[in-house]
N, C-alpha and C positions, 0 to 999 in steps of 0.2 A: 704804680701801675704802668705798665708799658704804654709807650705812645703818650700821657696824658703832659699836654701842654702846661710848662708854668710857666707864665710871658712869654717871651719869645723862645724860650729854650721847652726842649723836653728830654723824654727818656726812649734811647731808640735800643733795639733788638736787635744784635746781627745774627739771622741764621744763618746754616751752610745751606749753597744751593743744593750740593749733592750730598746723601743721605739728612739723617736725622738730627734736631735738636741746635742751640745753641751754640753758638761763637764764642759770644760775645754781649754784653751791656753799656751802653757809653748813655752816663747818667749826664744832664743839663749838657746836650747838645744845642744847638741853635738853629734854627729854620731855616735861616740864611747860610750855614754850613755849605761849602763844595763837597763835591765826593772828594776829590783831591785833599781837604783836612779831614775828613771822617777819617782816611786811609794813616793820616797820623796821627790820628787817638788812638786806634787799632794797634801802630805796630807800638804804640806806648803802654799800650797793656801786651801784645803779647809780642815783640822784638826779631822773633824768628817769622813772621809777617810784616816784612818790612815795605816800602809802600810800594815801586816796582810787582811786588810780587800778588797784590790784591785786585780782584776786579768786584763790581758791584753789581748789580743788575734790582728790579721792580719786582719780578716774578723767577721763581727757581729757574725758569727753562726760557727766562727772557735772554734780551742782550744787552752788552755791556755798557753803562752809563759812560758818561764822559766825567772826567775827572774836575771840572769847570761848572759843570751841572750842582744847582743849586738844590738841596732837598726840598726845598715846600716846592721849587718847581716840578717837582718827581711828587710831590704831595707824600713824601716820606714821612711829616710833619705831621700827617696827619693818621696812616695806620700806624705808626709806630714801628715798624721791622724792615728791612731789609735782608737782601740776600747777597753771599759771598761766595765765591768763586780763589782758590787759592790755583794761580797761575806756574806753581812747582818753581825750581831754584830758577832764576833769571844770571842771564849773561850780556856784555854789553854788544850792541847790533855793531860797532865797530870791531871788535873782538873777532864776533863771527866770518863777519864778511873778510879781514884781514885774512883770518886763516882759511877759510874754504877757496880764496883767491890764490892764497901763498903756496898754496898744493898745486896749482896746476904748473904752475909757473916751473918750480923744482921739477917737478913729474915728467911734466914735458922736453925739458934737457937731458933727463936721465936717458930717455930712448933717442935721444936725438947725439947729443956727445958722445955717452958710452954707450952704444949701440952693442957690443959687446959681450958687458955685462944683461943684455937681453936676447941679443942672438944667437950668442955665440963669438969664440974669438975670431972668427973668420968675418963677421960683419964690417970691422971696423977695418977692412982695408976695401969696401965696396964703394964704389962710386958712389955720391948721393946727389939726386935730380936737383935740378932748380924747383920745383915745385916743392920737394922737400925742405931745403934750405926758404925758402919765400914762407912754406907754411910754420917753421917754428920762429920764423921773427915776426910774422901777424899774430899768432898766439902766445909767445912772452909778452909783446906788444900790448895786446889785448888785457892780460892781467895786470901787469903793470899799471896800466891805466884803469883799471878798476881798483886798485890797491890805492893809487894814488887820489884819487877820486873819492873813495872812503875816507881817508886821512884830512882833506882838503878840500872837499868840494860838497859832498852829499851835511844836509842836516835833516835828521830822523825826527819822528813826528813822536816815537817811543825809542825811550832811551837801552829797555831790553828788550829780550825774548826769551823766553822758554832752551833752557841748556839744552835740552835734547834737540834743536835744529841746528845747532853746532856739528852735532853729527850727521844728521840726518843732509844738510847742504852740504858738506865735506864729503859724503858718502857719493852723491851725485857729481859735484864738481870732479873729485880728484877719479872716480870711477869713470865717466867718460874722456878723461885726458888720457887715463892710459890707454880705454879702447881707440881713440883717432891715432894719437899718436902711434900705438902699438904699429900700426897698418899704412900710417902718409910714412913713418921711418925705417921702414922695414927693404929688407936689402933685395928682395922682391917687389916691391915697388912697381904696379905697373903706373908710367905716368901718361896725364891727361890725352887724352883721342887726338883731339886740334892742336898739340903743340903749343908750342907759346904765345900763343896767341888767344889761347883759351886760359894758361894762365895769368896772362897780363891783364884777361877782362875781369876774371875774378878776385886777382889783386887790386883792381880798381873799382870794384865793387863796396869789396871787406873798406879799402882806403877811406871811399867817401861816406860810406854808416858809418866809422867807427869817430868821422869828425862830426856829422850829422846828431850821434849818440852824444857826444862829450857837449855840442853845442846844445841841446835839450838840459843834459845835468844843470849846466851853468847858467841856464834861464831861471831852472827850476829853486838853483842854491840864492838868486839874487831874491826869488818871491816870496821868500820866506825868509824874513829875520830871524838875525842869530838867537837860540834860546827863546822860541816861537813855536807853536803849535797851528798859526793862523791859517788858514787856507783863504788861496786868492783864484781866480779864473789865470790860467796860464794865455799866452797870446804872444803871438810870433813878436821877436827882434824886429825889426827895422833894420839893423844894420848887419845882423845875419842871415842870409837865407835860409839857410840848415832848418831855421826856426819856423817857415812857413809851413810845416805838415802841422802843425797847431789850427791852419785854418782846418782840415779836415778829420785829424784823429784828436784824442782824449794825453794819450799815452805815446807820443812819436816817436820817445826813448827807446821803446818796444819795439818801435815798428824798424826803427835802425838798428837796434841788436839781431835780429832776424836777419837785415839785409844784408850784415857783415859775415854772420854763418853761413847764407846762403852761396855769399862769395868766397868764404875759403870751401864750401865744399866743393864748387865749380874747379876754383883754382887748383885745389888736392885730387878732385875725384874720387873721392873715398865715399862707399856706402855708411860706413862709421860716420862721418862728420855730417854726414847727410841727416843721420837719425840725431844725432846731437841738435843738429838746428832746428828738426823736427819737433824735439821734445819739448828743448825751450820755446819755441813757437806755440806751444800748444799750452804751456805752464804760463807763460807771459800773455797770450788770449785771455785764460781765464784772469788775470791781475788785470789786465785791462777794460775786462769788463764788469769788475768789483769797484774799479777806481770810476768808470765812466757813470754808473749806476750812484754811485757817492756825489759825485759831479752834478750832477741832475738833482738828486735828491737835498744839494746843501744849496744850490744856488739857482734851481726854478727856471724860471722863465728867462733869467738874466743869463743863462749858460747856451750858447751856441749850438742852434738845433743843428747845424749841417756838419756836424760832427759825429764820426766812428768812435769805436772805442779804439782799433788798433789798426787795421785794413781799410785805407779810402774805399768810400760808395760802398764799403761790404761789412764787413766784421766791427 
């Protein structure tokens, strides 16, 4: 009979959370089981459910356990069934981010070198602005340093994701590079109102987020052990300043990617890069206030009341 305890083991039930009927049966489980070894009895009976690819959950339209979660502590032990969730083909988070980053980079010299082959042959003997030249080496710049950051710096908490955000990020990245681009390298061009003076504040703007941003990753990569899942309360450096918006937001990685768009839009003038920083402002908001709400929720009272999720005193 399903569920029925023999010692410490029993017989658990996997159903599908979505539609009807059974998974699965995994006879003489243990109580003390993780979700994380359920996941490898699973893809031991059925292979094309490999362990990336499963999630678990209590209730068909609950949410997803942790894979560390012990089943009697889910009292799984005790109704006998759980529910599953097939997560579709998985791809690795390093994979992703490589290539949705590697597009902009290419994209953005295509309109920038061979102007050319975008404008026409007559582009490529047109004058091109300081502001143009300033804006394609803070946005190679830019990828670059997130490529390399991926390779070397970030550790992911989930080793994949879901294949279709492969596209679905590549679709957004490499789509707003050609729209800035199209328009900061265009042989029309009008450049900034204030002259260089308006570009040199905005190149120092983009400058000091985008050390601001790297000096966050690198706090972040030390607080987490290699091959770790652990979560710690993050807390400014001592020896770097960058690190002090720790005392007032959640997410200050965030808060410096914003302030590096907002300075090359200053520095380009483009209504394009404008919307670019807009969007991610507004997609990196809501990630900062899923991580701040996590934050609160894993570590209580012990977690820094005087703290934003993304925006000091606001957001």
């Amino acid at each position: 009979m399903s569920g029925k305890n023999q010692g410490n083991t029993f017989r658990l039930e996997v159903l599908k959370a979505r539609g009807n009927g059974a998974l699965t049966t995994i006879d003489n489980i243990s109580a003390d089981a993780t979700i994380g070894e359920l996941k490898k009895r699973v893809a031991q009976q059925k292979p094309e459910l490999y362990f990336d690819r499963q999630s678990y959950r209590t209730e068909p339209t609950g949410k997803s356990v942790k894979d560390t979660q012990k089943l009697s502590e889910l009292n799984i032990d005790k109704v006998g069934k759980i529910y599953f969730k097939d997560l579709g083909t998985q791809i690795g988070w390093s994979t992703v981010f490589v290539a949705e980053y590697a597009g902009p980079l290419f994209i953005y010299l295509l309109f920038y070198i061979r102007p050319s082959l975008v404008y026409g042959s007559s582009a490529g003997s047109k004058p091109v602005h300081l502001a143009a030249h300033l804006g394609a080496a803070c946005w190679i710049a830019h990828y670059a340093k997130r490529i390399l950051e991926t390779i070397f710096v970030h550790r992911f908490s989930h080793s994949t994701m879901p294949v279709f955000n492969l596209f679905k990020n590549c679709s957004y990245y490499w789509g707003f590079t050609a729209l800035v681009s199209f328009f900061v390298n265009h042989p029309k061009y009008t450049p900034p109102s204030f002259g260089n003076a308006q570009i040199y504040l905005g190149l120092g703007i983009f400058i000091l987020n985008e050390i601001g941003n790297l000096s966050i990753h690198l706090l972040l990569r030390d607080l987490r052990p290699a091959g770790s899942t652990e979560r710690r309360i993050p807390y400014p450096n001592k020896t770097n300043p960058f690190t002090n918006l720790f005392h007032l937001v959640s997410c200050p990685n965030y808060t410096y990617e914003i302030g590096s768009w907002l300075g090359f839009s200053l520095m380009t003038q483009t209504l394009t890069a404008l919307l670019f920083a807009f969007a991610g402002a507004v997609q990196m908001t809501i990630w900062a206030k899923q991580k701040h709400r996590a934050y609160k929720k894993d570590f209580a009272d012990k977690y820094p009341k005087q703290r934003k999720s993304i925006i000091p005193f606001l957001i």
